[in-house]
ZADO-1210 file (C-alpha; in nm, 4 decimals, padded with zeros to 6 digits):
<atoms>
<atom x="01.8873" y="-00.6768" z="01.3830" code="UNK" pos="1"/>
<atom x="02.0489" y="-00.3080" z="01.3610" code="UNK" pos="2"/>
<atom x="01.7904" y="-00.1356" z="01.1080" code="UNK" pos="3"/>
<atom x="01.9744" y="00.1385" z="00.9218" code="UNK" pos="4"/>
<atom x="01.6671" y="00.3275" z="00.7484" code="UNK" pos="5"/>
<atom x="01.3638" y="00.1761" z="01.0072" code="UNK" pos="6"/>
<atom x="01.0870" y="00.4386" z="00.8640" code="UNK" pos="7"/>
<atom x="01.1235" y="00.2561" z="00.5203" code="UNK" pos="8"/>
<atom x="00.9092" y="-00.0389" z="00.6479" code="UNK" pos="9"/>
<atom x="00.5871" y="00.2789" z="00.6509" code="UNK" pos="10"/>
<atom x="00.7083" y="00.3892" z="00.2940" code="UNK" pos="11"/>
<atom x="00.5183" y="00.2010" z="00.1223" code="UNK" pos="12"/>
<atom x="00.1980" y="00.1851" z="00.3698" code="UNK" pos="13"/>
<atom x="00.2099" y="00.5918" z="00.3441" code="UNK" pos="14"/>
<atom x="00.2597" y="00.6227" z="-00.0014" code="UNK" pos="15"/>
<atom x="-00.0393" y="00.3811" z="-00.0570" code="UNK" pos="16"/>
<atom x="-00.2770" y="00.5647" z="00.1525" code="UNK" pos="17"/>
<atom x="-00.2198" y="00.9055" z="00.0248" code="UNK" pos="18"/>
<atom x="-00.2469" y="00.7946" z="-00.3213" code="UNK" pos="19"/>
<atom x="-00.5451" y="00.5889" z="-00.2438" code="UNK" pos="20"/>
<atom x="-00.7332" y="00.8919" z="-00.0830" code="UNK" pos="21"/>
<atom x="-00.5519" y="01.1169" z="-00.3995" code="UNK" pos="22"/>
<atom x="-00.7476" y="00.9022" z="-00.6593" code="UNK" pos="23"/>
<atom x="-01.0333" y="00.8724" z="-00.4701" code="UNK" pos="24"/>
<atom x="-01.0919" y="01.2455" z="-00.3977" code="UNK" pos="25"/>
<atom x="-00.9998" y="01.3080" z="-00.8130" code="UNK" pos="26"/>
<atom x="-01.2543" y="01.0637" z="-00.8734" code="UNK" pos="27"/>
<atom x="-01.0452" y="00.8242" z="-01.0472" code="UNK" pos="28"/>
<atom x="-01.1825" y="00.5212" z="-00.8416" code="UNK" pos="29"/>
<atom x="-01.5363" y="00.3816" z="-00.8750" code="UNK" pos="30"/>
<atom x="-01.6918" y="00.2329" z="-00.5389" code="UNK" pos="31"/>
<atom x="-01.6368" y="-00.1209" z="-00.6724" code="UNK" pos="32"/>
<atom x="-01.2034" y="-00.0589" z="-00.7394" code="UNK" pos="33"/>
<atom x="-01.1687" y="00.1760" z="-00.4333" code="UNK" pos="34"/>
<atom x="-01.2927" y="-00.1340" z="-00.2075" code="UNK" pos="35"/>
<atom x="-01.0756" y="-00.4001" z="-00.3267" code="UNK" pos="36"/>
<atom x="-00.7454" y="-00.1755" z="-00.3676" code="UNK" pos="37"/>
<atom x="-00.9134" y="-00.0416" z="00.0438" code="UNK" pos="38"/>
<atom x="-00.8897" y="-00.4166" z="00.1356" code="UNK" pos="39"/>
<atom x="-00.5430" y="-00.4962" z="-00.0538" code="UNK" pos="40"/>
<atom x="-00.4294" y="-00.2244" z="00.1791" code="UNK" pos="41"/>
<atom x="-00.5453" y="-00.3373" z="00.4584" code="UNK" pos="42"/>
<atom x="-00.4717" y="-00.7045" z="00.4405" code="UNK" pos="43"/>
<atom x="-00.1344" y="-00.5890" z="00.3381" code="UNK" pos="44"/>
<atom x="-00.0879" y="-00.3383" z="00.6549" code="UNK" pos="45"/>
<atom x="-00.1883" y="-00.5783" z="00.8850" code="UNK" pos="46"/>
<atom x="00.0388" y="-00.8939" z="00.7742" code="UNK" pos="47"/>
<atom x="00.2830" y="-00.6306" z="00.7474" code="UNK" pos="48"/>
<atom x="00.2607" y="-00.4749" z="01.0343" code="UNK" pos="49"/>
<atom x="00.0953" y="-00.7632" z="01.2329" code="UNK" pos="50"/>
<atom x="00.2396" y="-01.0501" z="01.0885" code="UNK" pos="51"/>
<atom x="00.3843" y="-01.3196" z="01.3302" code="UNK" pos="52"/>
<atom x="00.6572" y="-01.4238" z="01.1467" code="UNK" pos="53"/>
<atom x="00.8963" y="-01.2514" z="00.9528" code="UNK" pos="54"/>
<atom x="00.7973" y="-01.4237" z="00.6192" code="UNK" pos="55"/>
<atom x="00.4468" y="-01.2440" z="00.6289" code="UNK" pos="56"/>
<atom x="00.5620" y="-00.9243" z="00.7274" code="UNK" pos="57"/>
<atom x="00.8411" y="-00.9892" z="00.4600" code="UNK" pos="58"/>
<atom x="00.4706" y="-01.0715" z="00.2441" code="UNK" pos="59"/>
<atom x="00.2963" y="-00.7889" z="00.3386" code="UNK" pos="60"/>
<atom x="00.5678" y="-00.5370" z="00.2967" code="UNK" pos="61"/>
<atom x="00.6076" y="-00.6729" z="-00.0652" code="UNK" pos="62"/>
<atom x="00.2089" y="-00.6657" z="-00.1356" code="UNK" pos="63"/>
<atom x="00.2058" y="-00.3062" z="00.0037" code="UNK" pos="64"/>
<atom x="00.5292" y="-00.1820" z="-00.2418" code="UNK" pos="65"/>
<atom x="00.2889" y="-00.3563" z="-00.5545" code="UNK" pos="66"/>
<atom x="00.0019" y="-00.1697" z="-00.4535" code="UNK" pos="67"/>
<atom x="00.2197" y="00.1632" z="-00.4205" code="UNK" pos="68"/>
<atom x="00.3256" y="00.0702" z="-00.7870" code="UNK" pos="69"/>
<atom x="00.0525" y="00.0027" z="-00.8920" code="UNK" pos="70"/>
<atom x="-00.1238" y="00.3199" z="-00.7742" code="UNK" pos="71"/>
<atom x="00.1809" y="00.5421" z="-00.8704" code="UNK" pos="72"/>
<atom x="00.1296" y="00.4072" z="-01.2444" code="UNK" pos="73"/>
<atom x="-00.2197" y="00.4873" z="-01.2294" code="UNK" pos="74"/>
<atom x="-00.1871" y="00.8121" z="-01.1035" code="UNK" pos="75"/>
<atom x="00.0854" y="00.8646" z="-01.3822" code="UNK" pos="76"/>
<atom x="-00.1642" y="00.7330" z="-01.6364" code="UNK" pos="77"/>
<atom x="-00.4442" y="00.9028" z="-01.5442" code="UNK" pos="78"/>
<atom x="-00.3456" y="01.2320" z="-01.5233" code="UNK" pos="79"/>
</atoms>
């Protein structure tokens, strides 16, 4: 399959990450939240990225968007 746009598959991975370390470095994240949304990540990257079928990459690509929500309303929240 052609992929039009192929660097919007990391969009959401990036986005994730650099508002995960954002937060952290603010101190907006306790130990306890920073190490479950630090495992949603990487759950999500690797059945994203690692997945063996499409449907989990499909899974993982649609955890990792949630998180960048999620994160994104935080930040917006928060600050």
């Amino acid at each position: 399959m052609l992929q039009i746009f192929p660097f919007l598959a990391w969009l959401a991975a990036i986005i994730s990450a650099i508002l995960l370390a954002a937060l952290w470095s603010a101190g907006e994240l306790g130990p306890g939240a920073l190490g479950v949304l630090a495992a949603w990540f990487l759950v999500a990257a690797y059945c994203q990225f690692l997945g063996g079928s499409a449907i989990v990459a499909a899974l993982g690509l649609l955890c990792q968007t949630i998180l960048a929500v999620y994160l994104i309303f935080r930040w917006k929240l928060t600050s």
